[in-house]
Backbone as CSV, one residue per row, in Angstrom:
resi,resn,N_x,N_y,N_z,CA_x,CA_y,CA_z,C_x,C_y,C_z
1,UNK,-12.759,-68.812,-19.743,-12.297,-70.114,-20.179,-11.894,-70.093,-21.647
2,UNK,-12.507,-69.450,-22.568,-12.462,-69.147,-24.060,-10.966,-68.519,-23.980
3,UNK,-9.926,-67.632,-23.417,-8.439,-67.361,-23.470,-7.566,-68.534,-23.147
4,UNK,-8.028,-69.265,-21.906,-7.374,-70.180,-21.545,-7.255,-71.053,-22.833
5,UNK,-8.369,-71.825,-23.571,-8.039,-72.198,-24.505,-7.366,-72.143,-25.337
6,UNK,-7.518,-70.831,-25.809,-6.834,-70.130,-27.270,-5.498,-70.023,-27.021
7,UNK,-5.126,-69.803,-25.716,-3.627,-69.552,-25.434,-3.105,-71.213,-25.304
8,UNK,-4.160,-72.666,-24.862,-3.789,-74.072,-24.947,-3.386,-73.831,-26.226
9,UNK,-4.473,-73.582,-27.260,-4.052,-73.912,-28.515,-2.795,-72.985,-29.063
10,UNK,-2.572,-72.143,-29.171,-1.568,-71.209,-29.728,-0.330,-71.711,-29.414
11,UNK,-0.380,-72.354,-27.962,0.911,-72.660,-27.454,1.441,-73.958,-28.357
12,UNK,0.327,-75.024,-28.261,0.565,-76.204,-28.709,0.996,-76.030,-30.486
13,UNK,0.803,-74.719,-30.946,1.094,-74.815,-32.195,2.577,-74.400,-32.426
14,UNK,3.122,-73.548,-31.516,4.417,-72.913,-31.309,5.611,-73.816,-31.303
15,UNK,4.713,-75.167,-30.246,5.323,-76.404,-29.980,5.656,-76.848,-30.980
16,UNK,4.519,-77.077,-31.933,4.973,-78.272,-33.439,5.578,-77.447,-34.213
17,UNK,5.653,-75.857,-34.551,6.189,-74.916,-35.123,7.792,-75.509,-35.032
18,UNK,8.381,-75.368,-33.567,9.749,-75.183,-33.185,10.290,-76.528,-33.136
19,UNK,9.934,-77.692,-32.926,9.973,-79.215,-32.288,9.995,-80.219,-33.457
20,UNK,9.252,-79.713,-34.626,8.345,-80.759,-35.635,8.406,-80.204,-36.676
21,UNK,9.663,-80.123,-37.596,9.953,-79.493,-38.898,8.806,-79.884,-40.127
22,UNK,8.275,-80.962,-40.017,7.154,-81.048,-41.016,5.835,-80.140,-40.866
23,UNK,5.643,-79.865,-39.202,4.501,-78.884,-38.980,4.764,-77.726,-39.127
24,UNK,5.763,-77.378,-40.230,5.853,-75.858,-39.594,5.461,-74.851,-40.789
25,UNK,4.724,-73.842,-40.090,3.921,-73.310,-41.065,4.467,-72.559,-42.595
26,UNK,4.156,-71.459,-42.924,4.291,-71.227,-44.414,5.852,-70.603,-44.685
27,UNK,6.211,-70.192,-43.477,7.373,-69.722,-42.916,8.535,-69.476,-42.406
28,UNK,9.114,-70.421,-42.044,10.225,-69.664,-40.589,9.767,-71.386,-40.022
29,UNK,10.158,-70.496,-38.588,10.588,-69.362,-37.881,11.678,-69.247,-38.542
30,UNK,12.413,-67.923,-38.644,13.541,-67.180,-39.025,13.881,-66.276,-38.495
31,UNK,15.339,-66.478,-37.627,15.981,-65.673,-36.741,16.436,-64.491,-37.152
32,UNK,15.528,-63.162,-35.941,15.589,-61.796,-36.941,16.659,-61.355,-35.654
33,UNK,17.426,-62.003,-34.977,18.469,-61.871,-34.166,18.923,-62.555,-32.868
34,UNK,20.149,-62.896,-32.977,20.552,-63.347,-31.525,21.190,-62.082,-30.536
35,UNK,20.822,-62.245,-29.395,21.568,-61.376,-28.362,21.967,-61.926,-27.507
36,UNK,23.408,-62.024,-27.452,23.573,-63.276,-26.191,23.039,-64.611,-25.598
37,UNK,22.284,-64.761,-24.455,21.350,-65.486,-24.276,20.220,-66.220,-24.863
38,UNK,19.669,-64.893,-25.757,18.499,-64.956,-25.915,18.313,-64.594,-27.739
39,UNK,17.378,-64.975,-28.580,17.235,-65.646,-29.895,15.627,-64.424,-30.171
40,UNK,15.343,-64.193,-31.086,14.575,-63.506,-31.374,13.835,-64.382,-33.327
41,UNK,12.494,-64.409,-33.439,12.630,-65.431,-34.439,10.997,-64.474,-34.962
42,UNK,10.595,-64.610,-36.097,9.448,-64.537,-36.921,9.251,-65.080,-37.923
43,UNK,7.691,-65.778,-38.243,7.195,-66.721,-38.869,6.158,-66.201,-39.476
44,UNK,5.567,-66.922,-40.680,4.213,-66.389,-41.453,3.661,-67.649,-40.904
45,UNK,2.248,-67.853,-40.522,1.755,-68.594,-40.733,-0.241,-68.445,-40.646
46,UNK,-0.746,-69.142,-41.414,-2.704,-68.835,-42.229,-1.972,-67.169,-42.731
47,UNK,-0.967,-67.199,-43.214,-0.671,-65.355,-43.970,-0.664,-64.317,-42.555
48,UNK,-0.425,-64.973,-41.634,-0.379,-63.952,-40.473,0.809,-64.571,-39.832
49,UNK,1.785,-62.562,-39.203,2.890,-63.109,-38.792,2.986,-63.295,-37.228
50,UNK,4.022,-64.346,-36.711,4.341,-64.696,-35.510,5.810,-64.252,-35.006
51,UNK,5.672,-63.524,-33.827,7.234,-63.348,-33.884,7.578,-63.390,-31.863
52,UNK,8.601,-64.019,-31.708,8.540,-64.256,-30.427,10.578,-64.553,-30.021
53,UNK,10.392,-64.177,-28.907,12.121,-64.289,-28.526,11.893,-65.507,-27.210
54,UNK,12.844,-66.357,-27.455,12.917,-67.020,-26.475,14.873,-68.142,-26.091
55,UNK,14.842,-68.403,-25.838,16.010,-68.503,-24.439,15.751,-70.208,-24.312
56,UNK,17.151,-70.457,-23.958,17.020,-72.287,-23.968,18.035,-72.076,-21.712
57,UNK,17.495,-73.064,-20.893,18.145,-72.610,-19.962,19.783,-72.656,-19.745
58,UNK,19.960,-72.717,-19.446,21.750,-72.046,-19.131,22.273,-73.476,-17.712
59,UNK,21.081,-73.650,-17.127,21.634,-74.920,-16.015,20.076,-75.396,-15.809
60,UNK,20.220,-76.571,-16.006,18.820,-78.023,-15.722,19.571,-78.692,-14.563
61,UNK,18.129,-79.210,-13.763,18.537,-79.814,-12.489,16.888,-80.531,-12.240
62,UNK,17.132,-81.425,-11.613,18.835,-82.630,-11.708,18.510,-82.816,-12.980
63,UNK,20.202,-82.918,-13.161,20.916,-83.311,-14.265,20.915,-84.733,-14.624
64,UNK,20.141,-85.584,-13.934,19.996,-87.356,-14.243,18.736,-87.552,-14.827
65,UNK,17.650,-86.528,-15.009,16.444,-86.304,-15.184,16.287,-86.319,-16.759
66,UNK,16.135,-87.682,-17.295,15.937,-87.473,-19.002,14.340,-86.531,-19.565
67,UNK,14.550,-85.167,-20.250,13.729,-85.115,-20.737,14.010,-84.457,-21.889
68,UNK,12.914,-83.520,-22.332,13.334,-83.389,-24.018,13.512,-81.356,-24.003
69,UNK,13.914,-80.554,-24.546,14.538,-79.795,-24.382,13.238,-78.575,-23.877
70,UNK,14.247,-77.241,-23.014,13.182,-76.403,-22.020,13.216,-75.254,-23.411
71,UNK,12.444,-74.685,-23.031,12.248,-72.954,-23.794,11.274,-72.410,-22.937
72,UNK,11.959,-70.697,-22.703,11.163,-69.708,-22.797,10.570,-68.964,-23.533
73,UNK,9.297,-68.708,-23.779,9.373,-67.733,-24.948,8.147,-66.344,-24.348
74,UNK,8.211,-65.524,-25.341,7.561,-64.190,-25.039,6.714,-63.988,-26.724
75,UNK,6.202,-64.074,-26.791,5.246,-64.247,-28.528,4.388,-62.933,-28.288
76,UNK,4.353,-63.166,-29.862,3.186,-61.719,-30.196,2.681,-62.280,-31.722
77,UNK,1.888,-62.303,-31.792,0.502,-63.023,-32.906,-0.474,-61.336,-33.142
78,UNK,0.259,-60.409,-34.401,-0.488,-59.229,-33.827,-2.197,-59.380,-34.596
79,UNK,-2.277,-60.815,-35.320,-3.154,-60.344,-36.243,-4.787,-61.296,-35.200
80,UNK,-3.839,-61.755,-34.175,-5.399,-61.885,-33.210,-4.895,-61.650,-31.268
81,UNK,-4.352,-59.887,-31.791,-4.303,-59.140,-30.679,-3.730,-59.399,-29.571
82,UNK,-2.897,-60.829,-29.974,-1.537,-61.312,-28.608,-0.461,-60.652,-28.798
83,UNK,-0.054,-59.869,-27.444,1.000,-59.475,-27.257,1.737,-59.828,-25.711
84,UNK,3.256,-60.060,-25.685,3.732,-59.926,-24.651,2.914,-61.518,-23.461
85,UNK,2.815,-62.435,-24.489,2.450,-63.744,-24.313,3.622,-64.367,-23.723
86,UNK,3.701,-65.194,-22.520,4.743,-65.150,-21.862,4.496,-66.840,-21.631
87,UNK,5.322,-67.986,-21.782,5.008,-69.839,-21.758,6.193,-69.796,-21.275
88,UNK,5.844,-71.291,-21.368,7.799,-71.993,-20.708,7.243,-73.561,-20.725
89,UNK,7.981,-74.023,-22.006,7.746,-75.823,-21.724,9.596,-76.326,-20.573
90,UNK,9.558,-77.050,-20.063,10.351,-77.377,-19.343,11.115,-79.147,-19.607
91,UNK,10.556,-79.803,-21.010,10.572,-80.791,-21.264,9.933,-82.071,-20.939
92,UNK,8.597,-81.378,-20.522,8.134,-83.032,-19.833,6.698,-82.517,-19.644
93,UNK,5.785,-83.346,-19.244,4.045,-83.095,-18.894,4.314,-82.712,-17.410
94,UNK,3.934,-81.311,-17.473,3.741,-81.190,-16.099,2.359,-81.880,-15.351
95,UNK,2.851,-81.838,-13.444,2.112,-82.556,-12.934,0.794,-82.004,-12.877
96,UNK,-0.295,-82.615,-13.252,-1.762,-82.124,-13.244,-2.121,-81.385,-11.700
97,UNK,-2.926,-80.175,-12.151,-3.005,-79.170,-10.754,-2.262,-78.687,-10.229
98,UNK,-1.085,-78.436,-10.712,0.402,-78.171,-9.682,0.391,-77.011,-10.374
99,UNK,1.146,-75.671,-9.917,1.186,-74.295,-10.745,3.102,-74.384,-10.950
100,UNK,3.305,-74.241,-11.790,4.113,-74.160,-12.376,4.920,-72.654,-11.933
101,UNK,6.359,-72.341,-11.068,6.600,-71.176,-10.814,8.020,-70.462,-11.327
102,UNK,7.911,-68.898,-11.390,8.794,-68.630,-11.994,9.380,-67.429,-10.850
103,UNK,10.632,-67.625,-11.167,11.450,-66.749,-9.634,12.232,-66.078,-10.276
104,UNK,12.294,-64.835,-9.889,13.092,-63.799,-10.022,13.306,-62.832,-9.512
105,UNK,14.527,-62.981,-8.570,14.652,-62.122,-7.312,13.829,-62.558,-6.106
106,UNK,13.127,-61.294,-5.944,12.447,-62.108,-4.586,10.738,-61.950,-5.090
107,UNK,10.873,-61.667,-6.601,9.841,-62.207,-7.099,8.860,-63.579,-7.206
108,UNK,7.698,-63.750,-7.332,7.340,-65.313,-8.012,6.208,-65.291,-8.630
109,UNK,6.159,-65.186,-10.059,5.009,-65.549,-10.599,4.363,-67.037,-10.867
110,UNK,3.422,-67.306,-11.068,2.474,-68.541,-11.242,2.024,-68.370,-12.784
111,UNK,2.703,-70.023,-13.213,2.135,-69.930,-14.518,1.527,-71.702,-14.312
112,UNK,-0.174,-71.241,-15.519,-0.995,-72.579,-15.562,-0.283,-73.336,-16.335
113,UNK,-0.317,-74.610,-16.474,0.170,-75.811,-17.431,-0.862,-76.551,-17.565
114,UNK,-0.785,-77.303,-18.143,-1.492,-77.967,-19.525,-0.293,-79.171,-20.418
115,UNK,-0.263,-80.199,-19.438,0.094,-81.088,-20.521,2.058,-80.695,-20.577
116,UNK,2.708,-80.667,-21.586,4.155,-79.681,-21.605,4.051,-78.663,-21.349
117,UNK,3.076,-77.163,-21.533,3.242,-76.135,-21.398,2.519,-75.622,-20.145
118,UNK,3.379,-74.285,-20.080,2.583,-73.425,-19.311,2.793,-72.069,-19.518
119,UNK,1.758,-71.627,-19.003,2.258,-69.953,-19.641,1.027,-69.079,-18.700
120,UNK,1.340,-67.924,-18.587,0.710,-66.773,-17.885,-0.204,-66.220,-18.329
121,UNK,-1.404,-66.759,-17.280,-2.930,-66.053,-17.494,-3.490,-64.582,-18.109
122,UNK,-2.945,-63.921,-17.069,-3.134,-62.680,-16.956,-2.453,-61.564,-17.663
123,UNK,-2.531,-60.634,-18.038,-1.709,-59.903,-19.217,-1.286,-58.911,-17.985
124,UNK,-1.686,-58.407,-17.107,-1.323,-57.398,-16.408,-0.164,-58.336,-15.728
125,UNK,-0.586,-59.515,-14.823,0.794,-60.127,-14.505,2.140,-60.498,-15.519
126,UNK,1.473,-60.344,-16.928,2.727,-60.859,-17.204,3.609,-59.536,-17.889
127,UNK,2.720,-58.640,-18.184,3.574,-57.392,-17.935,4.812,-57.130,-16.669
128,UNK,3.936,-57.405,-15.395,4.937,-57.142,-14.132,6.161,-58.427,-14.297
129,UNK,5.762,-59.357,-15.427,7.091,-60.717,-15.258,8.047,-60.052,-16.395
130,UNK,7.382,-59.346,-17.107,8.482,-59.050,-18.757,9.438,-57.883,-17.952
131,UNK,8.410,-57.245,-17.212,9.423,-55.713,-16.097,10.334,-56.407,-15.297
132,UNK,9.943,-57.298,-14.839,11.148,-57.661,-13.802,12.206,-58.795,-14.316
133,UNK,11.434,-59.565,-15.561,12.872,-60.176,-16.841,13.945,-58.633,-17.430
134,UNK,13.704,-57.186,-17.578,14.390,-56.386,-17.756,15.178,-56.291,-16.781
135,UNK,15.088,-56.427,-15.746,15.754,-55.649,-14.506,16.522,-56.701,-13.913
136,UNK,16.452,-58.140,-14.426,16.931,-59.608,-13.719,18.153,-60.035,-14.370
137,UNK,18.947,-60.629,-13.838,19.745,-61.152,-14.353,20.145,-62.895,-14.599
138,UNK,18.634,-63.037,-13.925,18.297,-65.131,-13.817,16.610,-65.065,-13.754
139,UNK,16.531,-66.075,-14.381,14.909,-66.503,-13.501,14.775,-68.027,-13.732
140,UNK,14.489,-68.194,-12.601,13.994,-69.795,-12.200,12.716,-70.516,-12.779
141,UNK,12.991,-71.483,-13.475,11.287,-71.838,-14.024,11.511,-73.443,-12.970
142,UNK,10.054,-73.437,-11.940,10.393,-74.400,-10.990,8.747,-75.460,-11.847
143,UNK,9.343,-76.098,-11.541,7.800,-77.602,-12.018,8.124,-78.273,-11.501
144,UNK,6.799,-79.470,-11.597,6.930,-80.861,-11.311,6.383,-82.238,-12.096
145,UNK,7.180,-82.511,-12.523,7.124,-83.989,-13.616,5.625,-84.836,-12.977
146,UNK,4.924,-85.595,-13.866,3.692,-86.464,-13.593,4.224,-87.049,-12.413
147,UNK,5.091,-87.345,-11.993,5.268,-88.129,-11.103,5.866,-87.362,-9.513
148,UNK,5.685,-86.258,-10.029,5.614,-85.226,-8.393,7.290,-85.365,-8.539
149,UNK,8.226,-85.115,-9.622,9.537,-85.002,-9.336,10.051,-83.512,-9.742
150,UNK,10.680,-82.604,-8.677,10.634,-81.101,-8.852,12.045,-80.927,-9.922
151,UNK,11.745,-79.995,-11.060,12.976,-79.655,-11.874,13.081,-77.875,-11.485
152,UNK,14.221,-77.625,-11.623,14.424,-76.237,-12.209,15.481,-75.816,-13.131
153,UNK,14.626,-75.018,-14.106,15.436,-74.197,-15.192,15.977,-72.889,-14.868
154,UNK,17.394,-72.793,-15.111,17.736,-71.525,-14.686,17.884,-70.773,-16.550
155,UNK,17.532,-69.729,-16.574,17.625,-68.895,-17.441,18.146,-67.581,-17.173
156,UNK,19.439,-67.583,-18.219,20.467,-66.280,-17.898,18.979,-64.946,-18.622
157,UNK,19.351,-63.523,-18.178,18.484,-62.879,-18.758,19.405,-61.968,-19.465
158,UNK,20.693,-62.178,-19.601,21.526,-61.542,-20.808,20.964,-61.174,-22.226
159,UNK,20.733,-60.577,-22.816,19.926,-60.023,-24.188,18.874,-60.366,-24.449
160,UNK,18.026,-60.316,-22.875,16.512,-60.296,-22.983,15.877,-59.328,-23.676
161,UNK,16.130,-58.194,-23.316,15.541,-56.511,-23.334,15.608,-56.748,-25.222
162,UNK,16.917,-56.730,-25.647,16.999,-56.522,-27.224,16.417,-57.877,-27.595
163,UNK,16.479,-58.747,-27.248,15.422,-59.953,-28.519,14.232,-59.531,-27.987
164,UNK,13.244,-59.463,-26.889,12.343,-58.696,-26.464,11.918,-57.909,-27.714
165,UNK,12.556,-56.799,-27.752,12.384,-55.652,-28.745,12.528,-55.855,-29.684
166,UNK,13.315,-56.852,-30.484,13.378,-57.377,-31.812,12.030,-58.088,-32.024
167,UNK,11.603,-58.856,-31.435,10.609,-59.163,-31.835,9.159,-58.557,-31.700
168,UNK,8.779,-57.779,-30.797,8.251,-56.963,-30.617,8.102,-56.151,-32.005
169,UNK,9.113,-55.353,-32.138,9.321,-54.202,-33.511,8.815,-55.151,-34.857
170,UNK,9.134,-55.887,-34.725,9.016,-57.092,-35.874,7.155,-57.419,-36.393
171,UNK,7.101,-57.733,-35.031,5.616,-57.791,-35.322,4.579,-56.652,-34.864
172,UNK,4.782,-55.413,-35.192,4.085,-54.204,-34.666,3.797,-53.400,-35.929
């Protein structure tokens, strides 16, 4: 229960980091590259750096569905041993108890949520999600709004691999 937390909290700070220009820490974020698709960014913040690549989706559905903007991201925090940290807010509170899913190919991983975010438990699963974001060329982030209404984010995986690695190298 003590990860689950730390990863609530880490996430929720990423949130006010990227969302909330007054919260944002000593730093950044500052884009250490774009690759197509996908954005690669590192931040100082308590004097420790953050560096993470993430991706805005490419097609939202339905499109009548007001909410506030999706991100993927992949983070690495090396100075309290996160790596290859894998979330996805989708713009809205997801529905309480519902698992939040991500498709790729004839893949599907399960990510927990919490409120806007969600992100992947397990480090070994989310290894097998970062392997099969290399090898993909889409992935589906599927949820459901408080009110049991299903969205999906499509995300191109065009210059995953290099912001991946940019940020990665960045914070290593």
């Amino acid at each position: 229960m003590h990860q689950k937390l730390k990863k609530v909290l880490l996430s929720i700070l990423l949130m006010l980091i990227l969302f909330f220009p007054s919260a944002r820490a000593e730093q950044g974020p500052e884009s250490i590259g774009k690759f197509k698709d996908w954005e690669a960014f590192a931040l100082t913040e308590n004097s420790n750096k953050v560096c993470f690549a993430q991706s805005i989706p490419i097609l939202r559905a339905p499109k009548k569905y007001e909410r506030d903007p999706s991100r993927l991201f992949i983070s690495f925090r090396p100075a309290e041993d996160i790596k290859d940290e894998v979330s996805t807010t989708s713009g809205y509170n997801f529905q309480k108890e519902k698992v939040v899913k991500a498709k790729t190919g004839k893949k599907t991983f399960d990510f927990f949520s919490q409120e806007n975010f969600a992100w992947i438990l397990d480090a070994a699963v989310e290894q097998k999600f970062i392997k099969a974001m290399k090898k993909a060329s889409r992935v589906m982030i599927v949820g459901r709004t408080e009110q049991g209404k299903q969205t999906i984010d499509h995300y191109s995986l065009m210059g995953f691999s290099k912001a991946y690695d940019a940020a990665k190298k960045n914070c290593s």
